[in-house]
Structure formats: structure tokens, C-alpha cells
N, C-alpha and C positions, 0 to 999 in steps of 0.2 A: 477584382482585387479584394483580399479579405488578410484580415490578422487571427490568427488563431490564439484563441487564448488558452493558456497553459491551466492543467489542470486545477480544480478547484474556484478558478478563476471568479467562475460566476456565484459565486456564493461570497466573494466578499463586498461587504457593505460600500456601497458608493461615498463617497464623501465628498466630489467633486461640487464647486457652482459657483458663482459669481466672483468669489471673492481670485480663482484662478484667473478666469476669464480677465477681470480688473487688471492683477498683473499684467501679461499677455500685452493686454492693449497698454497700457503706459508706459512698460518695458518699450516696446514698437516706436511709439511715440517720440519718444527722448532719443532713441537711436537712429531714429529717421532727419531727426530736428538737428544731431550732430555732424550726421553723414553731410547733410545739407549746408553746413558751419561751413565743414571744413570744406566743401567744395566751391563756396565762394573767395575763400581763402587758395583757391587752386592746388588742394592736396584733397587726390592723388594726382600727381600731374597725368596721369593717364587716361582719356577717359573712360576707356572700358572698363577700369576699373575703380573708376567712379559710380557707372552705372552697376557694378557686381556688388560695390560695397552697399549701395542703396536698396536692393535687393533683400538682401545678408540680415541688414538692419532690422526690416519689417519681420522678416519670414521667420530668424532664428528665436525670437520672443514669443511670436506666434505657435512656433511649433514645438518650443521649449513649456509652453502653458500647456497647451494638448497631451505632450507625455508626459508629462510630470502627475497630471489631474487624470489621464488614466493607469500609471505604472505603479504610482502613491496614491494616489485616494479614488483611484476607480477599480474595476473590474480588470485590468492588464489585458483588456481586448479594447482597437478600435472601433473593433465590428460592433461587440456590446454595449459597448459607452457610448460610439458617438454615432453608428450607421453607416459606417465605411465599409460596405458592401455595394454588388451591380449584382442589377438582372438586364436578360433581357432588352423588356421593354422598355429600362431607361434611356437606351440608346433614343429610341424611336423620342422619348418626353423630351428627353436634353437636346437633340437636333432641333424639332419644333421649337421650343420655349425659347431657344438661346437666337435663333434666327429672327422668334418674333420681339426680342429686347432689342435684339443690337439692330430692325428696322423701328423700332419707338428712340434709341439714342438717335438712329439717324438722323428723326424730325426733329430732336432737340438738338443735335447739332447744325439742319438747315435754318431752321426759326433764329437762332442766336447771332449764328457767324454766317448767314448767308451760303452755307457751304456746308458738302462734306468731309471734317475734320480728318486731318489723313491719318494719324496716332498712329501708335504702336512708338518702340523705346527708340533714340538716336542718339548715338556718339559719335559723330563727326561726320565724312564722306562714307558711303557705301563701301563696303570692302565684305565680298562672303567669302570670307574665311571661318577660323573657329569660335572667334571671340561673336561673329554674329551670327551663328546657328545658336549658343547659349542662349547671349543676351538679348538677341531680338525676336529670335523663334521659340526654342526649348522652355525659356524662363517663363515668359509670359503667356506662352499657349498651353504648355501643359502643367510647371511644377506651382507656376500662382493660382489657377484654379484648383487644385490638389490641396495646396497649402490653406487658402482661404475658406476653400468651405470645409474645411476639416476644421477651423479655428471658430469662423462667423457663425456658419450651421448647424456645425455637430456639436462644439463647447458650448458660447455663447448664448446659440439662440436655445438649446435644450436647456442650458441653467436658468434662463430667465423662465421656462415653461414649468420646469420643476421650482423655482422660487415661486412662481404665482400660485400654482395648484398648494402650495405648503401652507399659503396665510387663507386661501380662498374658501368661498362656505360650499355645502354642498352642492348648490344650484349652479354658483359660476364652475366648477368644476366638470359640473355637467353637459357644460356650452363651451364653442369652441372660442370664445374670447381672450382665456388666457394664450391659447395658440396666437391667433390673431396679432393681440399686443406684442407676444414675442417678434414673431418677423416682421413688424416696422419698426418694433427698435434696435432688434440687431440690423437691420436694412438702414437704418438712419448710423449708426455707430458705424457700419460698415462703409459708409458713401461722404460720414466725416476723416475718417482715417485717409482715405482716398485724397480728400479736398486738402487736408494737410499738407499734401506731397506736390500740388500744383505751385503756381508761381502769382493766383491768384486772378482778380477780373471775371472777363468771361469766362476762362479756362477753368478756373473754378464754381461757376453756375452751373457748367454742360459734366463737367466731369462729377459734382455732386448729383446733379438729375439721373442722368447715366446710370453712377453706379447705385442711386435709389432703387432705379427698375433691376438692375443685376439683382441685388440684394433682394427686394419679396420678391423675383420670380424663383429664383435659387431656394429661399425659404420657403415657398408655397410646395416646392417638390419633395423639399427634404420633408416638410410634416404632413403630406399626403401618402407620400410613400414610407416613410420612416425608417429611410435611408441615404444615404448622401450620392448616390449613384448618377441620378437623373441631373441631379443640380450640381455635379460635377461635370456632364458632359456639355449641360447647357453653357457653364462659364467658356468652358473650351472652345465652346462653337463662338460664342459673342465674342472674347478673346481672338481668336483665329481669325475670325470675319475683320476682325480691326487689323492685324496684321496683314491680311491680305489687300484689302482697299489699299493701304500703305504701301503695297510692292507695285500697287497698277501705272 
């Protein structure tokens, strides 16, 4: 998957970094925080579309920050801004990586709850119809791993990389620690936005640890490869694997 960028493209000055990113995430926050109001209030009385508006909330602020900070202040390619490009051998990385997270959630979901957590999204009795190919397969197996590391790894964690190299002297520039610091704190930002959406308790211990491991191993991909390819396949796979324990 790739975006072409329109002529001249790459000659315009980036302007993109934190202060998008910012957005983005507080945008997300408060839309998530409302969805959630109104659903204890029983609106929408439906739940699937409870569970689409919950969706809607996170993703549309998420991905309104991304194009905005590459169509306005970036280079009007995703591929050059953010890494949204595959090769290959991401396939091969993202299978591995995303298999060895989602058996490290496992053990932090056996250690906590005694058990393997069945997850994956529910609104009411099983019905496979159309509302649960969206909501319980399409959304969270492929368009939230798509959405998230397009936001977490290519905006966020690249702005905080280019914020540290901008103050940094030249020795730390020369080491890979401004990397480093970036993806534990997008991995931590990333695994609190998560814990928001829980109901709290354990579910929010296992789902914060969880998506810690999602987060630097998705991170460690995108800035080894320095592209969002790998660490899109791997969310896939960790995602998927959750879905499917859930159908067994």
C-alpha cells in the first residue's frame, strides 16, 4: 500500500510534530469519554451502533490529525511523512512479532485473571450477519491496526523523534536514545488511550500491559525499518489472534 505524492510534494517543508499529534489524542479522548456518557445513558438504543459510534469516536480524530499534518504541514504523501509503505519482508516481521506479543499478552492475561481472556468487541448474542463482519472482524482486525499505527507510529512516535533530535547536542543525536525514548512514550500514550476505554480493575491492568507490548513492539518495527509495513502486519496478527481465541 503506498500514497503517491503529487508533484513537487517533496520539496515542501514539513511543518508537522507534536503539537498535531496533541490534537489527535485529546480530540479522541473527549469523543470517546462522550460516546461512553451517552451509552450509559442508553443512547443509542442499538447496540451496534453503540459499538460503531465508539469506533467513529477514537479513529475519526486519529485520522483527521494524520491528514491534516500531512495535506497542511507535511509533504501530501503518507509514504514520505509517515512510512506507509510494505515490503516483502514485513510480512515475514509482522507475522513473527505480532504472534510473539499476543503469547506475552497471553501470560499477562493467565497471571492476572487465571485465564485466557476471550476479547475481541460484543454486542449482545452472536448473530453473523453484516453488523458482525464490520464490528467484530473488519474493524478491529484490519481498519484499527491501519488507523493506529498510521497515528501512534508514523505521527506521533516520528514527532517526538524529530522533537528530541531538534533540542539534542550532537552526541545524543548520534545514539539511538532519542529513538528509544520515542517508542516508550508513544507505547505508554498508546496503552493509556486503550486503558481509557476499559471499565477499569483488572481489565484495565491486562489491557494497559497488553497494549504496552503492542506499542514498543509495533514501534521497534516502524524505526528499524522505517516504515509502518511490518508493524501494521504485526497489529493484524495480535488483533486477529484475539478474535479468533474469541470464536473458539
Amino acid at each position: 500500500m503506498s500514497t503517491i505524492a503529487p508533484r513537487g510534494s517533496v520539496d515542501r517543508k514539513v511543518r508537522w510534530g507534536l503539537n498535531d499529534a496533541t490534537v489527535g489524542i485529546a480530540l479522541a479522548v473527549l469523543l470517546v469519554w462522550a460516546v461512553g456518557w451517552a451509552a450509559t445513558r442508553g443512547w443509542p438504543a442499538v447496540p451496534e451502533l453503540r459499538t460503531a459510534l465508539s469506533y467513529f469516536a477514537a479513529w475519526v480524530p486519529l485520522l483527521g490529525a494524520v491528514f491534516f499534518a500531512s495535506y497542511v504541514r507535511g509533504r501530501r504523501s503518507l509514504v514520505r511523512d509517515f512510512g506507509l509503505r510494505f515490503a516483502w519482508i514485513d510480512l515475514f516481521f509482522g507475522l513473527v512479532v505480532g504472534g510473539m506479543m499476543r503469547a506475552a499478552a497471553t501470560l499477562v492475561e493467565i497471571v492476572v485473571y487465571g485465564r485466557v481472556a476471550t476479547g475481541g468487541p460484543t454486542f449482545g448474542p452472536v448473530v453473523h450477519d453484516v453488523w458482525w463482519v464490520l464490528l467484530a472482524l473488519l474493524a478491529p482486525v484490519i481498519a484499527a491496526p491501519l488507523i493506529e499505527e498510521l497515528f501512534f507510529r508514523g505521527l506521533l512516535q516520528r514527532s517526538l523523534v524529530r522533537a528530541s533530535l531538534a533540542t539534542a547536542s550532537p552526541t545524543l543525536r548520534a545514539s539511538r536514545i532519542p529513538v528509544v525514548v520515542a517508542i516508550l512514550v508513544t507505547a505508554v500514550i498508546f496503552a493509556a488511550v486503550h486503558m481509557l476505554q476499559t471499565s477499569g480493575g483488572l481489565e484495565m491492568i491486562v489491557v494497559g500491559i497488553s497494549t504496552l507490548i503492542v506499542g514498543v513492539g509495533t514501534g521497534v518495527l516502524a524505526a528499524t525499518t522505517g516504515r509502518l509495513g511490518a508493524g501494521i502486519i504485526a497489529h493484524v496478527t495480535y488483533n486477529g489472534l484475539v478474535i479468533a481465541w474469541s470464536l473458539l
